[in-house]
C-alpha positions in Angstrom: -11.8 28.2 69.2 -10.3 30.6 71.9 -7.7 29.2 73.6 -9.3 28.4 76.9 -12.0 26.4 75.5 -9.9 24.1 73.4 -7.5 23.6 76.6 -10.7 22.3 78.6 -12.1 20.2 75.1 -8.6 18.8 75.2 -8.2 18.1 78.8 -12.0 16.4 79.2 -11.2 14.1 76.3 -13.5 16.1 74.2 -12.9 15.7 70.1 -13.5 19.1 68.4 -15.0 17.5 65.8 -18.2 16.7 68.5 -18.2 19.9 68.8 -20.0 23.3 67.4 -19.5 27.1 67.9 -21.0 29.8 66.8 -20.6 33.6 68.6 -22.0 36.6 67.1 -21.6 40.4 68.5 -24.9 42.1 68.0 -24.7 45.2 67.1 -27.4 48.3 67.0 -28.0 50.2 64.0 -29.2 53.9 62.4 -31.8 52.2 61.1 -32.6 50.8 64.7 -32.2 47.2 63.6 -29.6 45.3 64.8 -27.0 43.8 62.7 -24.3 41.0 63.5 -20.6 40.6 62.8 -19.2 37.0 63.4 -16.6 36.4 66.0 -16.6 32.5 66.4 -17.2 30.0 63.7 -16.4 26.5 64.5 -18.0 24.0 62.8 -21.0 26.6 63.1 -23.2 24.9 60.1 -23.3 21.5 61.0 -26.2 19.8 62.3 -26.0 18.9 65.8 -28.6 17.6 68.5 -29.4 20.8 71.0 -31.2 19.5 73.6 -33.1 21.8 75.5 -31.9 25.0 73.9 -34.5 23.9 71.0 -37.2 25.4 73.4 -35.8 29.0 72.0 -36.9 28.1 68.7 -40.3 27.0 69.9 -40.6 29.9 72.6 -39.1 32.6 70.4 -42.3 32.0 67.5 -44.6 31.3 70.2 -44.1 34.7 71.7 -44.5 36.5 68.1 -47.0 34.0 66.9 -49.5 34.1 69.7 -48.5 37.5 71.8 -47.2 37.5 75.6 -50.7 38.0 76.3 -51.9 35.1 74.9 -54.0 33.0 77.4 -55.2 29.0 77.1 -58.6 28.9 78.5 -60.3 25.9 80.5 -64.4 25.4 79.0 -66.5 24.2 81.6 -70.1 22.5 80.4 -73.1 20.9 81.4 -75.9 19.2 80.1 -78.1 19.2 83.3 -79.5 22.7 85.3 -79.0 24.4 88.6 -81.8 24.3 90.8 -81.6 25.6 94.6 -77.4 25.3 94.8 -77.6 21.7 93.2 -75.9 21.3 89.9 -78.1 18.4 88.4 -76.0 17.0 85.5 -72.3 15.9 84.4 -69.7 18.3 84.2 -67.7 18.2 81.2 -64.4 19.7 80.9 -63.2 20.8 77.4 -59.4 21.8 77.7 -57.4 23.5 74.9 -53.7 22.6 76.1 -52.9 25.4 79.4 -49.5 24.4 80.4 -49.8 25.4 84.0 -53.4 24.9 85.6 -51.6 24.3 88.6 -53.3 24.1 91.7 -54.0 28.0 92.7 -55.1 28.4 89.0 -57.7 25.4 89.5 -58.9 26.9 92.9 -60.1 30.2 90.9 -61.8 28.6 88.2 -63.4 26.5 91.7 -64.4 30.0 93.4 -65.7 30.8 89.3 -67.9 27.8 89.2 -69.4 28.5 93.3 -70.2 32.1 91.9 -72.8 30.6 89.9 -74.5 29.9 92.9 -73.2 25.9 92.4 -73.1 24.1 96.4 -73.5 20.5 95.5 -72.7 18.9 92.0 -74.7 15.7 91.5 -73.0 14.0 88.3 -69.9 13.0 86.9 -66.5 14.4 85.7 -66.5 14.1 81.8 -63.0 15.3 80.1 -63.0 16.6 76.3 -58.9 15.9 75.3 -60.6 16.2 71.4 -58.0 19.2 71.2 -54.9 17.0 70.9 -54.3 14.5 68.3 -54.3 10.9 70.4 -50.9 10.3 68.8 -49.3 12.9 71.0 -50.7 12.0 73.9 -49.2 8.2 74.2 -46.8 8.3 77.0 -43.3 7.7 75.3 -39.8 8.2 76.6 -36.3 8.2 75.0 -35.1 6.4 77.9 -37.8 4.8 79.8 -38.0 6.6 82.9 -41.9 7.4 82.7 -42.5 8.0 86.3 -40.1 11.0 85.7 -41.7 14.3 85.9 -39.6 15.3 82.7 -41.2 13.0 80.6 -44.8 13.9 81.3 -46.9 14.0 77.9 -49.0 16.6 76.7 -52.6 17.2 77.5 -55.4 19.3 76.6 -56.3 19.1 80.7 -52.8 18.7 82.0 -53.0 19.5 86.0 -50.3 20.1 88.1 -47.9 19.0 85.0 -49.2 15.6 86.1 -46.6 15.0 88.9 -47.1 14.3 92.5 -44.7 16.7 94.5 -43.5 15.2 98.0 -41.9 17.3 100.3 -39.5 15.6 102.9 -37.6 17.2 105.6 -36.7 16.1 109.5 -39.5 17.5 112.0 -38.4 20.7 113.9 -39.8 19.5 117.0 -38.8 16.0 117.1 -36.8 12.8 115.4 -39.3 11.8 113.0 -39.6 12.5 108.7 -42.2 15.3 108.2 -43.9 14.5 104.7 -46.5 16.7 102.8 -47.3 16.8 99.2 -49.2 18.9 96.4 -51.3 19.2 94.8 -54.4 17.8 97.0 -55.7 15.1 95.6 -59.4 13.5 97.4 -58.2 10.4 98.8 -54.6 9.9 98.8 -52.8 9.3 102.4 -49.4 9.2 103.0 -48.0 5.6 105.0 -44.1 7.0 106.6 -42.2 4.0 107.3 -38.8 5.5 106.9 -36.2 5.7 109.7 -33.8 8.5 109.8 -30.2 8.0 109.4 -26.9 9.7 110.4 -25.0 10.9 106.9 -25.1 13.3 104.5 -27.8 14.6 102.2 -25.5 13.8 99.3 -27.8 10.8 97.1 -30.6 10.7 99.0 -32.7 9.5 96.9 -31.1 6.4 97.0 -32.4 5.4 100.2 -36.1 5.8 99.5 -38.2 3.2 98.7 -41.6 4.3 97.2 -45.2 2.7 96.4 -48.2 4.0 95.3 -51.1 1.3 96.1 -54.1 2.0 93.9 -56.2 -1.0 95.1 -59.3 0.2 97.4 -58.3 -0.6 100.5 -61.3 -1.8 102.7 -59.4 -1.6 105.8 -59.4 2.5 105.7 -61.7 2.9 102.7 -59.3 4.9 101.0 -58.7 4.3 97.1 -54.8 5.1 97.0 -51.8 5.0 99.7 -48.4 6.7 98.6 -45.7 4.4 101.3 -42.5 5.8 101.9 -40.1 3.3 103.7 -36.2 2.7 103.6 -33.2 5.8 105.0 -33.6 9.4 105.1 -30.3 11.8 106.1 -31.0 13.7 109.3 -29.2 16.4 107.6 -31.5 17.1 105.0 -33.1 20.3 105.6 -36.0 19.6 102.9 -36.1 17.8 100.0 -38.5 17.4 96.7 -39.3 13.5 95.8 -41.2 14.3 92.9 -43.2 11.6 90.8 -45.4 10.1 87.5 -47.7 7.7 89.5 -51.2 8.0 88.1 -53.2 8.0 85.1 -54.1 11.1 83.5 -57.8 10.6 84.4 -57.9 9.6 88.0 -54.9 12.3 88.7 -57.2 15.3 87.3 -60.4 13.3 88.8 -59.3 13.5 92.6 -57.4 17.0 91.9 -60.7 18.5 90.7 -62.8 16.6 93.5 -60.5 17.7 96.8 -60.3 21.7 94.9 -63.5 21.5 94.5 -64.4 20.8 98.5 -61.9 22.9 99.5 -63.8 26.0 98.3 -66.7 24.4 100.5 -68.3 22.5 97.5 -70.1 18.9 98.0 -70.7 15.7 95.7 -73.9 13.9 95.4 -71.2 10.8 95.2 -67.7 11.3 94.4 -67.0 11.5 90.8 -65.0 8.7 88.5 -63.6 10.9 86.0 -64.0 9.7 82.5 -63.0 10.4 78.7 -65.9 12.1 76.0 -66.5 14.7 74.3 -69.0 18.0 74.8 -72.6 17.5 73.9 -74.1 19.5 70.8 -76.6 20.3 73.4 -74.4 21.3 76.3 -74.5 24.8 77.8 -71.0 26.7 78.5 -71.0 27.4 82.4 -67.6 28.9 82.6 -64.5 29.8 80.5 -61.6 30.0 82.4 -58.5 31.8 81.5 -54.9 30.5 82.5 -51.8 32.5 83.1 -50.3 34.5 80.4 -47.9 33.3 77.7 -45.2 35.5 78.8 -45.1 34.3 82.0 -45.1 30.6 81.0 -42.3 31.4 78.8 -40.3 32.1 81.9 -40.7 28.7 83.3 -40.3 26.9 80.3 -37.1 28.6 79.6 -35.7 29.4 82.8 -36.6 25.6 84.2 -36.8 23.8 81.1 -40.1 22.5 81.5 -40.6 19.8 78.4 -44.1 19.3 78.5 -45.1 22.6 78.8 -42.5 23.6 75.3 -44.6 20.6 73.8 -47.7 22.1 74.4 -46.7 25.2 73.2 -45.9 23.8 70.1 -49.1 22.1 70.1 -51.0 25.5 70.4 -49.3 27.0 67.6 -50.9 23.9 65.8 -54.2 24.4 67.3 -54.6 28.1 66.6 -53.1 28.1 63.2 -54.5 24.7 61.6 -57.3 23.7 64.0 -57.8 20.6 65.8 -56.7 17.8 66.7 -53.4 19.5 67.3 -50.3 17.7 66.2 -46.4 17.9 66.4 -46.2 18.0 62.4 -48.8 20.6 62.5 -47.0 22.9 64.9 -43.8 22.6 62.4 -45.6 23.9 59.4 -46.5 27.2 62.0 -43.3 27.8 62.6 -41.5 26.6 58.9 -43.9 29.4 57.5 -42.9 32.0 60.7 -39.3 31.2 59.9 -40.0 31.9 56.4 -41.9 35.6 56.9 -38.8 36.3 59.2 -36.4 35.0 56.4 -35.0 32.7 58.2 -33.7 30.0 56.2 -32.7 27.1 58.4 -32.3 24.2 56.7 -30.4 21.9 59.6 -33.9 22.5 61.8 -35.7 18.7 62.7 -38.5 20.0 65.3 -39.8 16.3 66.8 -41.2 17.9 69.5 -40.5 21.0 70.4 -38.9 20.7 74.0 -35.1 19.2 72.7 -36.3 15.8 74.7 -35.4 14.0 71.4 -32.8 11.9 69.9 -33.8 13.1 66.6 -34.6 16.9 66.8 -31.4 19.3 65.2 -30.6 22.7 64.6 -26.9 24.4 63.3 -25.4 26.6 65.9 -25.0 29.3 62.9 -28.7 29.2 62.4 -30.0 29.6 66.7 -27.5 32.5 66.5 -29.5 33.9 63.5 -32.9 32.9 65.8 -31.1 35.1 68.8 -30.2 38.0 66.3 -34.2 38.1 65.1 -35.3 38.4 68.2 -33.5 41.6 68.9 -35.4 43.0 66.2 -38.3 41.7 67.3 -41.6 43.3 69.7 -41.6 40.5 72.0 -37.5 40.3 72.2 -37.8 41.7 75.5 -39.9 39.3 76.8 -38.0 36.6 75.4 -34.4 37.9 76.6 -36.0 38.0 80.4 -37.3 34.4 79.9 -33.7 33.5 80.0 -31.9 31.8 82.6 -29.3 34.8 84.3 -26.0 32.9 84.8 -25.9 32.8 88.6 -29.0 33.8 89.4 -31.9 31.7 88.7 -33.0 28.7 86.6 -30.6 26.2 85.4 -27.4 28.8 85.5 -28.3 29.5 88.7 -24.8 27.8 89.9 -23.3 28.6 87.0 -20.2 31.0 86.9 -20.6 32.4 90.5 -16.6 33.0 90.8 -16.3 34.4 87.7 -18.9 36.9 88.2 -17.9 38.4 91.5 -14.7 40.1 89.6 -17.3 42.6 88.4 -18.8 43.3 91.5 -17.3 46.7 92.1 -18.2 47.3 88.5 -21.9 49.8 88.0 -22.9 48.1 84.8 -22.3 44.9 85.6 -22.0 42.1 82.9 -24.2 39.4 82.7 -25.4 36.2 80.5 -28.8 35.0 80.3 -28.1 31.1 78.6 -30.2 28.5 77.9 -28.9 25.4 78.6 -29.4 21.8 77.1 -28.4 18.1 78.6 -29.1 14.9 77.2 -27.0 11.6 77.6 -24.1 12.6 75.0 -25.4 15.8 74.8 -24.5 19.6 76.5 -25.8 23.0 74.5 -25.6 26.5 75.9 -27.3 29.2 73.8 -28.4 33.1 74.6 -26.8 36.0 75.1 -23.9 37.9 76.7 -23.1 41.3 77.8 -19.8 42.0 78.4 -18.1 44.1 80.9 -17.5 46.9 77.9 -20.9 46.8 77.1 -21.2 44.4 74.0 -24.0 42.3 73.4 -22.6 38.6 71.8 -25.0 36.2 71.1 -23.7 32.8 71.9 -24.6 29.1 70.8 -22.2 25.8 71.8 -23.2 22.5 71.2 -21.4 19.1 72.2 -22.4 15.8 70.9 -20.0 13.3 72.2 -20.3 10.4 74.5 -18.0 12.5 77.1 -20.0 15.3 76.5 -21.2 15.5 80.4 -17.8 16.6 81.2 -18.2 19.8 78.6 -19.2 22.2 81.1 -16.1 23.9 82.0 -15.7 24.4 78.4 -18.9 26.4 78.2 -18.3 28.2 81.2 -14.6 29.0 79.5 -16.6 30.2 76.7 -19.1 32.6 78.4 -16.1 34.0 80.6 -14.2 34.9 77.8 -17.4 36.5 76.3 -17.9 38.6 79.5 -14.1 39.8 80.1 -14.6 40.9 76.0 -12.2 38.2 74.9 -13.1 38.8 71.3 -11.8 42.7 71.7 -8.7 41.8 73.3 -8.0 39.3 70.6 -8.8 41.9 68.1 -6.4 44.5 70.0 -3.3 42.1 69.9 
């Protein structure tokens, strides 16, 4: 362990026995395929939890499997007519698992469905989940904090990853809490009873107090109120309060209803929104087409959006092996891509794809040997830029900042693109670095230790030493 790092392990009451190193310099070859020659190997082969840094594994096949092109697509059915602007008949929507139908996405498939010459729909919302096994849609947590967007499950019609977005901020024109949210959903009012308070932004959260009434309330015949009440800073410039308050069904059943009017559409009576499946005799209306797989990849990787890894693995399952799509399913896909890569990782426990597990594992040694593949891969490209650049975006975006401004007078300048990981007991980096010289090292770090939360500066002693070429200087000595 270079000296640095074991300094910081030592100081933060780290054992090195929690801990797991692996660093590899990739190098090119003749041959144009890039070989590795092993700089770091502490306690590289054991099996350790890796948190989010699993989401290479799942991203990395995902990519090759399926192609950056790769899009989900959204069915749209009926088994009524159109007759003079007036769709007579339910609407049924058959999803196949797009992890970001956000709302822009939904407003073009809306403009889609008022290009068939659709005004008025006059029948119900109907929504075909027969894509997903039910077993992996039950809403469970590791630590019981479902109204967290992070623990969203997957869904074969998942809008708007299923979370309510508030924004909060103090008014620009007076002393009063400005709150807005997204997406639109037909119905929903905000009730602001907060008051704003003189300290600092620090733990603001702390001072909210939040309800979402579903009751119908007869006084203003609206069917849900989201109440804010308790302390807001005055020095918050804007904040995001975001939240898991409604069931999968009435959240996609008022997002479709208010998309659907905002394009100018109408309702013979507002929809309720229920589960089925698509008629024999049903007639495909529309087939929508989400965003890309290569730009999904960013988020997932550069945000470390679960649910959206999840689904990913649940597509491999469902192109592959048909439906319904399971988690075991999507292992077999990528046990057998492993295997045509020769890739023999015997540590790897995929539970779900996203590292949101207690029981999923991997060896540092072997996501090394994941990071080396993919530099001999066609989509290694795509998956290097899906990584979060040490500070500069995603979750490194405040990572290493001082470190990195020695090399701003530098022309090439050095960088590391990391994925990190963070569970209770847990803290994983993983990804690449190039070094001021020029040299590519992959790197993977994993801490599983009840003091792991204070492993950070070890990591971040770890990539600096990467970036000044530590392992050259050690070599030269």
């Amino acid at each position: 362990i270079p000296k640095a790092v074991a300094s910081s392990l030592d100081r933060n009451q780290i054992p090195k026995d929690s801990v797991s190193i692996s660093v590899i310099e990739i190098e090119p070859s003749q041959t144009g395929k890039h070989s590795a020659k092993n700089i770091v190997d502490w306690r590289a082969n054991q099996a350790m939890n890796p948190a989010s840094t699993m989401k290479l594994v799942t991203t990395l096949s995902g990519l090759d499997i399926l192609g950056p092109k790769y899009r989900w697509s959204t069915n749209l059915y009926t088994d009524g007519l159109i007759r003079q602007g007036t769709l007579k008949g339910n609407l049924y929507l058959q999803g196949t698992g797009d992890p970001k139908l956000i709302p822009e996405e939904l407003a073009k498939l809306m403009k889609d469905l008022k290009n068939l010459g659709i005004q008025k729909i006059d029948g119900n919302l109907i929504f075909d989940r027969s894509a997903y096994s039910p077993s992996v849609m039950e809403h469970n947590t590791i630590d019981g904090e479902s109204l967290r967007a992070y623990n969203v499950p997957p869904d074969p019609l998942l809008y708007a990853f299923r979370t309510l977005s508030f924004q909060l901020g103090k008014s620009r024109t007076a002393d009063f809490i400005d709150i807005s949210y997204t997406p639109t959903l037909s119905g929903l009012k905000v009730d602001n009873q907060m008051q704003l308070v003189d300290r600092s932004c620090d733990n603001w959260k702390s001072g909210i107090r939040f309800n979402l009434d579903l009751d119908e309330r007869a006084a203003t015949n609206q069917p849900f109120l989201a109440q804010f009440s308790g302390a807001f800073p005055n020095t918050c410039k804007g904040v995001n309060y975001n939240v898991v308050a409604l069931d999968a069904n009435t959240f996609l059943t008022q997002g479709f209803t208010a998309a659907w009017e905002l394009v100018g559409g109408v309702w013979a009576q507002p929809p309720t929104g229920k589960n089925g499946t698509v008629p024999v005799a049903a007639r495909l209306l529309l087939q929508f087409e989400g965003i890309p797989l290569g730009e999904d990849v960013q988020d997932i990787n550069k945000y470390s959006n679960n649910v959206m890894a999840r689904q990913l693995l649940l597509t491999l399952a469902l192109e592959k092996i048909g439906k319904p799509a399971t988690t075991a399913n999507g292992d077999l896909v990528i046990q057998s891509w492993l295997k045509q890569n020769n890739l023999d990782f015997s540590t790897l426990v995929i539970e779900n794809g996203s590292g949101l597990s207690r029981n999923e594992a991997i060896s540092a040694a072997n996501m090394n040997q994941l990071l080396l593949t993919a530099r001999n891969l066609p989509v290694g490209d795509a998956f290097y830029n899906s990584l979060p650049i040490a500070g500069t975006d995603g979750t490194m975006r405040n990572r290493l900042m001082t470190q990195l401004r020695k090399f701003l007078h530098l022309k090439k300048k050095p960088e590391a693109r990391i994925k990190t990981g963070s569970l209770a007991d847990v803290r994983a980096i993983s990804g690449y670095v190039m070094s001021k010289s020029g040299r590519m090292y992959a790197v993977t770090s994993f801490i599983n230790h009840p003091n792991a939360w204070r492993g950070l500066e070890a990591h971040d002693q770890l990539l600096t030493w990467l970036l000044e070429d530590g392992p050259e200087l050690k070599h030269a000595r």
